[in-house]
N, C-alpha and C positions, 0 to 999 in steps of 0.2 A: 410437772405441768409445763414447765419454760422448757423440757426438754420437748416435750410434743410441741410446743410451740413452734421453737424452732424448728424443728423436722417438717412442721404443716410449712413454715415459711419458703424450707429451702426445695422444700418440691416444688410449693405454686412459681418457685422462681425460676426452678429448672425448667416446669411447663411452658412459663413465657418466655423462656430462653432460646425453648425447641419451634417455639411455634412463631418466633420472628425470626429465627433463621430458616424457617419452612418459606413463610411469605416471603422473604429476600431472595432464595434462592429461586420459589414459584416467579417472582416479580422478575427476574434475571433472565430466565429463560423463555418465557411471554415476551420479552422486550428481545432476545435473540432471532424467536421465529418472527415477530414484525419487522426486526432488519431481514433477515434472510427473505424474507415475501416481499418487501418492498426494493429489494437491491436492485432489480430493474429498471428503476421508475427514478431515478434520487434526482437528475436533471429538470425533470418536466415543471417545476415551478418558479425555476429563473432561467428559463429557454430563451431569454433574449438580454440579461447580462450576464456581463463580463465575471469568470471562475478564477479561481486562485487555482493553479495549476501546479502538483510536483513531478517532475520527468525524472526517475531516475536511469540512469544511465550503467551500461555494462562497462567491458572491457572488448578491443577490436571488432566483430562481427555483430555484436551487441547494440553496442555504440554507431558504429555504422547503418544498421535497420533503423532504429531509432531517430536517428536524424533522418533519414528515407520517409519514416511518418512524418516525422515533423514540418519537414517542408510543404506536406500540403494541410498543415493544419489552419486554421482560423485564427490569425494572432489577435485579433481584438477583442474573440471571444473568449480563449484560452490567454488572461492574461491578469494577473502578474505571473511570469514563470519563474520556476526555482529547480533549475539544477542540481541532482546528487548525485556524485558519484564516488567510489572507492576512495582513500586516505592514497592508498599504494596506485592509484590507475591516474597518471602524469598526463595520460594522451586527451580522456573523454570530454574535459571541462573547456581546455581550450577548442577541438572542434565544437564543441557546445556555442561557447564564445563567438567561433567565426563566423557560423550559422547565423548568430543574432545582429553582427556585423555586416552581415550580407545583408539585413531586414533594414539596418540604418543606408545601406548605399541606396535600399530599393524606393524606401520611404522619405530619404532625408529627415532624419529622425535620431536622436542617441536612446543608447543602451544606458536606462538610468535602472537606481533598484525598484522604481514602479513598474517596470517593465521584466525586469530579470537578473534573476541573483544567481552565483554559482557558488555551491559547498560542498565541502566532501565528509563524510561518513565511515568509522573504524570498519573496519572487516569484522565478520564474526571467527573468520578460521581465514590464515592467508594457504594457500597452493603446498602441501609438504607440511605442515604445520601438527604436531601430536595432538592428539583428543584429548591428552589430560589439559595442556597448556592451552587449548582451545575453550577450554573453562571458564576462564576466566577472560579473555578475550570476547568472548561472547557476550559476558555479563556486559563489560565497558560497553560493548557496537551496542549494546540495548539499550542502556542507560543514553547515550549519546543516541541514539535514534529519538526517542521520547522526547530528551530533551529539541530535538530538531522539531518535530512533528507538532509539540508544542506553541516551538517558536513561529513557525510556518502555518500552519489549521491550515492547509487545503483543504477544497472544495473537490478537485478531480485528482488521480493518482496513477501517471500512465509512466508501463513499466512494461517490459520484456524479456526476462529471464536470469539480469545476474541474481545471484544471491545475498545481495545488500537489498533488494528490494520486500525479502522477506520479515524483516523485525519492522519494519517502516508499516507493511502493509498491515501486520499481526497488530501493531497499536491503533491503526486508522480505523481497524476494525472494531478494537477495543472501545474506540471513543465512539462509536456507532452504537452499540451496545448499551453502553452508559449515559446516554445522552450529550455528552461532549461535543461532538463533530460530527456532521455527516460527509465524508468523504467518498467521491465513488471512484471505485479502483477497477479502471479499464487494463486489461493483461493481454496482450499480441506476444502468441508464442512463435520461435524462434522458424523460420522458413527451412533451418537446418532440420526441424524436429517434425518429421512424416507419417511416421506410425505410434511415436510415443510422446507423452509431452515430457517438458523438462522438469527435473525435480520441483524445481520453483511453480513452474505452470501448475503439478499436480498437485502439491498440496493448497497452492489458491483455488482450485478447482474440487479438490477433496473436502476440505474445509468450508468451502463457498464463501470464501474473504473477497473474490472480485467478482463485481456487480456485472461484469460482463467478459470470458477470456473469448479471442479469436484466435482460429486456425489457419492454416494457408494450407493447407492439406484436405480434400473431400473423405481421407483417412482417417485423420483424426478426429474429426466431429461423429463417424460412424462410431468410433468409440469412447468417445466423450458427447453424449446427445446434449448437454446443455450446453457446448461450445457453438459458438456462429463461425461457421464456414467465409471466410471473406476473400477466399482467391490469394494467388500471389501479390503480395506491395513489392516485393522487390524488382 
């Protein structure tokens, strides 16, 4: 009799077992396609203040389109900004800097951290680097992304191609998901990239992690139809 018992118990347990990792998983996936339907829209209800902004930043040509956007951006709309770029990339943080430098000569104004911070971010794999040892390096750049994205909760997430932007984007999106954050991840693919998008581009685009990617190419949007065609920035 206490063995029937037992056996009636540990089924009805297995039942509720099964059937709350049903509705978790059901609940997980309802809250995926409401991010994914609503990812176009994530601005329209603070349309006139001020966004917590993260730029991250590539290496040379990267770097350089980037600040190209940026100059004609809105700084009092897009602001506080926060700078990221590679551990190993020496060059992007300080053109970053001069940029915001050039905003204090224009404005009479300093570069405080209400206005803009600059950090940098492990690699997940540096140029040459083995895939076994890229193992664990990858784990660190995620850990430390999380940890960043944490610290920072942006609101907007603009980014163009290097591949530090990917674990940053994969968690903004995670906290969309979860209810965490809602962050919207604007992606401007590379003016270099005409007929194919860049790895990066494609899998934000495969995945639909950014609420919005642009082309600079009439090519590329024929073959990405949920890209917007935006003409050349450069």
């Amino acid at each position: 009799m206490d063995k029937g018992n037992a056996c009636s118990f540990s089924g009805v347990a297995s039942t509720a077992t099964f059937s709350i990792a049903v509705f978790v998983v059901t609940l997980i996936l309802v809250r995926l396609l409401y991010v994914i339907f609503c990812s176009s829209k994530p601005l329209s209800k603070r349309a006139s203040k001020p966004v917590s902004t993260l730029i991250i930043l590539g290496s040379g040509g990267h770097t350089a389109e980037m600040l190209n956007l940026l100059a004609a951006l809105q700084k009092d709309r897009f602001n506080p900004r926060f700078y990221i770029a590679a551990a190993t990339d020496n060059m992007s943080l300080q053109k970053a800097q001069l940029l915001e430098n050039s905003l204090v000569a224009e404005n009479g104004t300093i570069v405080t951290d209400n206005t803009a911070q600059f950090m940098k971010i492990y690699r997940s794999r540096e140029v040459g680097q083995s895939y076994i040892t890229s193992v664990w390096t990858t784990l660190v750049a995620t850990v430390h992304a999380l940890w960043l994205m944490i610290k920072i909760r942006p609101e907007v997430i603009l980014c163009n191609g290097p591949g530090t932007c990917i674990p940053l984007c994969a968690i903004a999106f995670m906290f969309k998901v979860f209810g965490i954050r809602w962050s919207s991840i604007f992606y401007v693919e590379s003016i270099a990239r005409v007929r194919r998008l860049s790895l990066s581009g494609l899998l934000l685009y495969k995945l639909r992690m950014a609420d919005q990617l642009f082309v600079q190419w009439p090519q590329l949007q024929q073959q990405y139809p949920r890209a917007i065609y935006v003409g050349r920035l450069m």
